[in-house]
N, C-alpha and C positions, 0 to 999 in steps of 0.2 A: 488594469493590473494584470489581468493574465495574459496578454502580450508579453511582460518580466516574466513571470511565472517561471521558475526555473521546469517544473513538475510539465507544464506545459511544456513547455523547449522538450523537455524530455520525451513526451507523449507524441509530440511531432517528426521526432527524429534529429531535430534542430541541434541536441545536445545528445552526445553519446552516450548512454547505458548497455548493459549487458541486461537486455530484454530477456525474461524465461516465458511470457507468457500474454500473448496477445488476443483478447477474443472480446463480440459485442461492445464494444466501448470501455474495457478496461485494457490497463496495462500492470505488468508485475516485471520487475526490472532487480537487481542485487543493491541493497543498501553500502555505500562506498565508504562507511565506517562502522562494520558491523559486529552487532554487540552480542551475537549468536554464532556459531559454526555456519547455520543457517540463517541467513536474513533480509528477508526480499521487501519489500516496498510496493505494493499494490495500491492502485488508481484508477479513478477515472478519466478517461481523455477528455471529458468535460471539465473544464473550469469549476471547482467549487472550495472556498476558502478552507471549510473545517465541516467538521460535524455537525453545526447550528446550520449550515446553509445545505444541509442534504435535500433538501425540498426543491431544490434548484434540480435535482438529477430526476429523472420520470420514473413513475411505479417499477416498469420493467428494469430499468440500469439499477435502481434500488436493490431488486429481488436478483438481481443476473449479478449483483458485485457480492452477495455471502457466498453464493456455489463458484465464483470464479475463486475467490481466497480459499475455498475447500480442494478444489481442482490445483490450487498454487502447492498447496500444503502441499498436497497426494503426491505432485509431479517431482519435488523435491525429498521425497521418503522419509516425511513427518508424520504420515499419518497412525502408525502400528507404535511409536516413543509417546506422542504427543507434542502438541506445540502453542505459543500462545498469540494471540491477534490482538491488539491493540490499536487505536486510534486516540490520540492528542488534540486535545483544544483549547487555543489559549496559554498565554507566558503560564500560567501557574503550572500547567502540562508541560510546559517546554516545548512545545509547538514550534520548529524553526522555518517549515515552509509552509506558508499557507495555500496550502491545497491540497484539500481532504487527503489523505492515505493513510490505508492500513500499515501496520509493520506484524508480518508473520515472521516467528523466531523458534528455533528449535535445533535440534540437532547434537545436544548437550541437557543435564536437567539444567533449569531454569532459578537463576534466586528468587528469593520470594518476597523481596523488594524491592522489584523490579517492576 
């Protein structure tokens, strides 16, 4: 399965994104239907489905992917409004690629049924 992986293609370079942010084993690239002024999509370059298989990524990519999404925020002048971090799992989420990503959004206030 992560051979398809689009999120992988993406992480490889195989598939074009507008990367902002490369370091340690993550990647943070522009959401290509974004539902924020600001909307980036942060990952890991490891293969892992959703949230339930985080166990798959090792203590440090664990603890190195919340300061990379803080460092994502900062780089795009979210941090002083605020912004919000989300991860989906599962159709009832609406999860449409299976493999694990955050979605950091901000840039505008935020609905709050969203």
């Amino acid at each position: 399965m992560a051979d398809a992986c689009l999120f992988c293609r993406i992480a490889s370079g195989e598939v074009p994104a507008t990367v902002v942010r490369r370091d340690k084993g993550m990647v943070a690239f522009l959401d290509i239907a974004p539902k924020a002024p600001v909307h980036v999509l942060v990952i890991p370059e490891r293969h892992v489905a959703s949230m339930a298989g985080v166990e798959g990524l090792t203590p440090d990519e664990r603890a190195d992917m919340l300061a990379f999404i803080a460092a994502v925020a900062r780089e795009q002048g979210l941090e002083s409004t605020g912004y919000r971090v989300t991860a989906n799992h599962g159709p009832d989420a609406l999860q449409s690629v299976h493999h694990l990503h955050w979605h950091v959004m901000g840039g505008t206030p935020l609905s709050d049924t969203m």
